[in-house]
N, C-alpha and C positions, 0 to 999 in steps of 0.2 A: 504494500500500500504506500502511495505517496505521503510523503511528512507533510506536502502544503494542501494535503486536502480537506476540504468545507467540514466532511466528517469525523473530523479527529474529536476523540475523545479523553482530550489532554484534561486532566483533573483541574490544575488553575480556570480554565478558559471560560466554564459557568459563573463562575465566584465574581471573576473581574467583570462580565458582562451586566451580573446584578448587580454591584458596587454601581460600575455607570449607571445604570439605571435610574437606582435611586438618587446618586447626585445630582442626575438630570432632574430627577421630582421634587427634589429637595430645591434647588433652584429656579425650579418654576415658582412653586409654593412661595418661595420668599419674593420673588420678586414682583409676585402680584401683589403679595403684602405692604412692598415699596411701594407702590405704584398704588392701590387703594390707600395708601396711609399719605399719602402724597395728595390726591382728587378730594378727599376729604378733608381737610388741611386747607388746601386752597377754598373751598365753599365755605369757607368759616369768611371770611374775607368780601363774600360778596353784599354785603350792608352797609357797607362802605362808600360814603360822597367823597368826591375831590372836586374844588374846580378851580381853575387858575384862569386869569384877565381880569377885565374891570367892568363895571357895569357903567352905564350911561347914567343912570339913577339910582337912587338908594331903594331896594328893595326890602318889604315888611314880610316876614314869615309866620305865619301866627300857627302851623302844623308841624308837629314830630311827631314819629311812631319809634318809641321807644321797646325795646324788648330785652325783658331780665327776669330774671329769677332765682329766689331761693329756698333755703332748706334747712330743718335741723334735725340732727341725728339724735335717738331716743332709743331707751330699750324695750321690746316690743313690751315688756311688764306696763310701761308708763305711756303709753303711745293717747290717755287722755289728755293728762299733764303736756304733752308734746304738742297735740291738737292747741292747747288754750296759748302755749308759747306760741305758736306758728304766728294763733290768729294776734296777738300781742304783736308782732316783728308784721306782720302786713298791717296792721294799724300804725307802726311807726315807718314803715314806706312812705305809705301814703300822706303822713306827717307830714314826711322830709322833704316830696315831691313838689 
């Protein structure tokens, strides 16, 4: 039998073909990870105004859409006590607004 032939059943040559394999998936995998952790990242960004020039007139804005929120952590034991804090801390939002 020829040594360069397709059929060789040389013990390394399974091993190293699974190794690739999975390196290859293993590097898929991550780098969709970059790549989604990257597309997501960037959308954070899109609330964002800029504008540069000058206006002819002074203009009046009298609208924002602001967006926020928050949170306080509780042990599920106390989660009424949690509820009366919440509503205390969005009463003092709305205070501060």
């Amino acid at each position: 039998m020829d040594s360069t032939s397709s059929s060789c059943r040389c013990p390394g040559k399974g091993i190293a073909r699974l190794v690739s394999g999975l390196a290859v998936a293993i590097a898929i995998v991550a780098a969709s990870y970059v790549a989604s952790a990257a597309y997501l990242k960037g959308k954070t960004f899109d609330r964002t105004i800029s504008t540069t020039g000058s206006a002819e007139r002074v203009i009046e804005s009298d609208t924002a859409k602001w967006t926020t929120s928050f949170s306080r952590s509780v042990e599920p034991a106390m989660l009424k006590e949690g509820t009366a804090q919440l509503t205390e801390d969005t009463k003092a939002v709305i205070a501060t607004l």
